[in-house]
C-alpha positions in Angstrom: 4.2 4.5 -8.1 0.7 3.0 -7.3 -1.3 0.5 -9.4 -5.3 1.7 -9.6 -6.8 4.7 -10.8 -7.2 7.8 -9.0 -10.2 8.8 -6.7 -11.4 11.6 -5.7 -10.9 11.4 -1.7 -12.6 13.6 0.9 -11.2 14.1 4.3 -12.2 16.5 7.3 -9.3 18.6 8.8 -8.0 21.2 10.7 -6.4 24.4 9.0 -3.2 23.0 9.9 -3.5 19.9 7.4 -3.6 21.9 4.2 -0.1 21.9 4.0 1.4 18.8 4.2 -1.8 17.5 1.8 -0.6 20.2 -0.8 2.9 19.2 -0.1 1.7 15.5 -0.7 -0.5 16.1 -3.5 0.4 19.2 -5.3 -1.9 22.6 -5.4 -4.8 20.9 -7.6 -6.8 20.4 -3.9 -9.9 22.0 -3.2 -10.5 23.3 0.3 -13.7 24.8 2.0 -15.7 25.0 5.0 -17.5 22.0 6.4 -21.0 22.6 6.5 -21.8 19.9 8.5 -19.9 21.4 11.8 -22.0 23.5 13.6 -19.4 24.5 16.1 -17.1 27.2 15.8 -14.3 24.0 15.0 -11.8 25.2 12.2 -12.5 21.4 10.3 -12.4 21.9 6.9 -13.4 19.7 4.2 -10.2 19.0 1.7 -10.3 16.9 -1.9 -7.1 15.8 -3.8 -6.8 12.9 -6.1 -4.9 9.9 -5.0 -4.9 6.2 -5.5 -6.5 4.7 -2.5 -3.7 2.0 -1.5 -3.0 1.1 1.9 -0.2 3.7 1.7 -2.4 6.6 1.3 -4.4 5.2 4.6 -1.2 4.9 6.7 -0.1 8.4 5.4 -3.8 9.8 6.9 -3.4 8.1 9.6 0.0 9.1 10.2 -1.4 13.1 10.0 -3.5 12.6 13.2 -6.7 14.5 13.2 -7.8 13.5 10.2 -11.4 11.5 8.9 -12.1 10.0 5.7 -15.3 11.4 4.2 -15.3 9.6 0.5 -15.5 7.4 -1.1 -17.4 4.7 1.1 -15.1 2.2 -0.1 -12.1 4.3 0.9 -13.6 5.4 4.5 -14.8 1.5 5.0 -11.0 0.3 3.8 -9.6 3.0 6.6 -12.2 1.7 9.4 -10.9 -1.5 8.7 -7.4 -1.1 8.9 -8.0 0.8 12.1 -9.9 -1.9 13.4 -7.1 -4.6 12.3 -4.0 -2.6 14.0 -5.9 -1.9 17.1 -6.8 -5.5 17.6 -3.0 -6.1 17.0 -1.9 -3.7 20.2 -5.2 -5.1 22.4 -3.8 -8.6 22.1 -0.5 -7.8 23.3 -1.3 -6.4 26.6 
């Protein structure tokens, strides 16, 4: 469907994002705890393979809650289409 090769991508999520990733991207996922929260926070740390297109970034954005870990590249591309759309909705008033 997607032109590029597939990446490993990381994301930080609640529990309740498992599912629609594995319904997105099949069981071959790999989900554990995320050591870096020290709070008592349910995040976990979830990896699938995808091609990182500006689909995929719209899709994770769409989920809510959601961070891109990795790839750099991939996290940088999602700051900056964050970045882009909010600067769309601050100039309109």
């Amino acid at each position: 469907m997607f032109t590029g090769d597939e990446r490993k991508i990381t994301v930080a999520a609640s529990e309740e994002m498992v599912g629609p990733i594995i319904d997105q991207f099949g069981k071959n996922i790999k989900v554990c705890a995320n050591p870096d929260k020290t709070d008592k926070s349910n995040e976990l740390l979830i990896e699938f393979y995808a091609v990182p297109s500006i689909i995929l970034l719209g899709w994770l954005v769409g989920l809510g809650d959601v961070e891109v870990i990795g790839p750099k590249e991939v996290k940088e591309d999602m700051i900056d289409l964050l970045k882009k759309t909010s600067a769309k909705y601050d100039r309109q008033g």
